[in-house]
N, C-alpha and C positions, 0 to 999 in steps of 0.2 A: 282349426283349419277352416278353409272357404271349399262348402260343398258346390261343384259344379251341376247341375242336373237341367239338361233336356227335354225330361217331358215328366210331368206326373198326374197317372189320372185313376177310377175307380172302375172294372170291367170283371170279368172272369178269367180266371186262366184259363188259357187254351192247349195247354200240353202236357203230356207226362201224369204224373201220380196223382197230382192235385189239379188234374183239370175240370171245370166244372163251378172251382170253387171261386167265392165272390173276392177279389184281389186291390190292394192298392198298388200300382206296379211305379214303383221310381226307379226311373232310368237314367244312369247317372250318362255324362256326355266323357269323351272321350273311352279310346280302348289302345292296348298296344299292342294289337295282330292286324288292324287296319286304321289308315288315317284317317279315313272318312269320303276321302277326296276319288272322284272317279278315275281320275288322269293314275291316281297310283293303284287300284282295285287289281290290275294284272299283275302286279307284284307283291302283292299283299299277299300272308299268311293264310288270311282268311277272305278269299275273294267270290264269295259265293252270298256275303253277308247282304240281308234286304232293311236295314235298319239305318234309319237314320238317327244318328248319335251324337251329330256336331254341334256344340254352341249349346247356348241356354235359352233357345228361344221358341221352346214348344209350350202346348197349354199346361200350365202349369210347370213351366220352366222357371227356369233363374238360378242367382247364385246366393247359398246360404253360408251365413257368417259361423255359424254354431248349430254345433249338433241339435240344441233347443231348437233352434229357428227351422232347421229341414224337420225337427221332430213333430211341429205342429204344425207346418204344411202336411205331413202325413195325417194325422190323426184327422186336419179337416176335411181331406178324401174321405173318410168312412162314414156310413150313415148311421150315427150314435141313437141309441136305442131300438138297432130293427133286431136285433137278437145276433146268435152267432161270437165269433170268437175274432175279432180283427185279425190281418192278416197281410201285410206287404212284401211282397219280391222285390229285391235288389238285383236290376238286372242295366245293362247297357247295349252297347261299347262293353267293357269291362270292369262290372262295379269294385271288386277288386285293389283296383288303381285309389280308393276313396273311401271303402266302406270303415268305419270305427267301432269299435266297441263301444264307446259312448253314444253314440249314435243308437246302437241297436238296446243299449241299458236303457236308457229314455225313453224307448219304445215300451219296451217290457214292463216298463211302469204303467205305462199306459194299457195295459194290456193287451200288443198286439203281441203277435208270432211273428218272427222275421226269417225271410227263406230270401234265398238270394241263386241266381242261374250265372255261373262263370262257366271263365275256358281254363279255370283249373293252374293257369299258369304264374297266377298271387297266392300270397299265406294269404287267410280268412282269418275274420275274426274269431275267436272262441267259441264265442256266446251265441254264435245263430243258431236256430230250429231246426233249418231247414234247406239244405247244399243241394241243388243241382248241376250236374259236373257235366258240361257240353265242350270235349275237346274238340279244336278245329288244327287242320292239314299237321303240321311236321311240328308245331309247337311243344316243347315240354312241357309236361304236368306234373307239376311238385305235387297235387295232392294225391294221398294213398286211399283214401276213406269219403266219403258222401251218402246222402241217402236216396238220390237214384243217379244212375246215369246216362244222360240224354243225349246218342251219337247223331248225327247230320251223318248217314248214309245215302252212296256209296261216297267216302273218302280214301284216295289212293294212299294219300300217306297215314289214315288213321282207321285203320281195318278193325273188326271190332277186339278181333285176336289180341290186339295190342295193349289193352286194357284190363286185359284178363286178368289182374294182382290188384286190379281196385278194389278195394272191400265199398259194396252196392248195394243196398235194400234192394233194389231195382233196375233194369237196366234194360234202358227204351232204346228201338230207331226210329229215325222222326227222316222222311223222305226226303232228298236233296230236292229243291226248288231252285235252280239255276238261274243267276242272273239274266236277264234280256228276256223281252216282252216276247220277241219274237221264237222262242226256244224253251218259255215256260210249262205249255200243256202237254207235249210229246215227250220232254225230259221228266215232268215231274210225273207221269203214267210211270216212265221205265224205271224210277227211283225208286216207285209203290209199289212196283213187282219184286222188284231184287230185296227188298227189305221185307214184304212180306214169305220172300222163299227163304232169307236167312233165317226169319225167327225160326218157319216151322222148322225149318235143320236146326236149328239149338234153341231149344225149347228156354232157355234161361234169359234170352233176349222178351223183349215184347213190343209188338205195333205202337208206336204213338203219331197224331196228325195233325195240324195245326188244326184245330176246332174253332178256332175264332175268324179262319179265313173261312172255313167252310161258313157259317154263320153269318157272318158279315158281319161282326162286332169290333172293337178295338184289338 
């Protein structure tokens, strides 16, 4: 198959369990909870999304013929011999819609770990390391099991209540940051309160923040 990918580049993750850690993040393009397109964002499943996911024409974009071909565009993101354990997230849109087990076997030869951030709403490969399970609005989620789970609170239609039968090593809220420039700072304050008062009422949740915005990194 022809992988399509958006953007791929070498940063730290900025959220959840493995935040801190040095990352190669391929972002595949396209998702099936939003088009991409702004004119359809008010209809969208997932209309709160800040990611641009369309096309293949980020750094380190394009389209690969073979899982070899996306395999070592990946591996030449990592800095070979600084130590450490490789490590890439498959994340989008919805990587999902694209990700292979061949793709991920290739890896693992190579010695990375492969962790991949969906909306839960694709079967996954087998073989991955590493599930981050991020549902969005009213979408179904076929998956039962992950090893953490990263909500976008507050969501009307996906309270945390609602996922209570996911089996979760983990299980983050990560502040809603609302579309539109002018409604970011006073929404995303009132997002960091209600998510910091849920965790302390259920101690099973926990704080996560986007770290790389705070920072200013990718």
């Amino acid at each position: 198959m022809t992988y399509s990918v958006k953007e791929m580049f070498y940063t730290l993750q900025g959220e959840g369990a493995q935040a801190g850690r040095p990352s190669v993040f391929c972002r595949f393009a396209g998702c099936n909870l939003w088009s991409g397109r702004e004119e359809d964002r008010a209809s969208a499943v997932c209309s709160f999304c800040d990611t641009d996911f369309v096309g293949t024409d980020g750094p380190g974009g394009g389209k690969f013929k073979t899982a070899a071909d996306l395999a070592s565009a990946i591996i030449a993101q990592w800095p070979m011999g600084a130590g450490g354990t490789p490590y890439v997230v498959f994340t989008g849109g919805e990587p999902g819609l694209q990700l292979t087990e061949e793709l991920i076997d290739t890896l693992h030869r190579a010695g990375f770990e492969c962790a991949v951030e969906t909306n839960g709403t694709q079967q996954l490969p087998s073989n991955l390391d590493w599930v981050c399970l991020s549902p969005k609005g009213a979408s179904e989620v076929i998956l039962t099991r992950c090893d953490e789970l990263k909500l976008v609170f507050p969501q009307p239609e996906a309270p945390p209540e609602r996922f209570n039968t996911v089996n979760a090593r983990y299980r983050f809220l990560s502040p809603l940051n609302p579309w539109g420039e002018e409604v970011i700072l006073p929404a995303r304050q009132d997002s960091t309160r209600a998510a910091i008062e849920y965790c302390l009422a259920h101690p099973d949740w926990r704080l996560t923040i986007q770290m790389h915005k705070v920072v200013n990194i990718a």
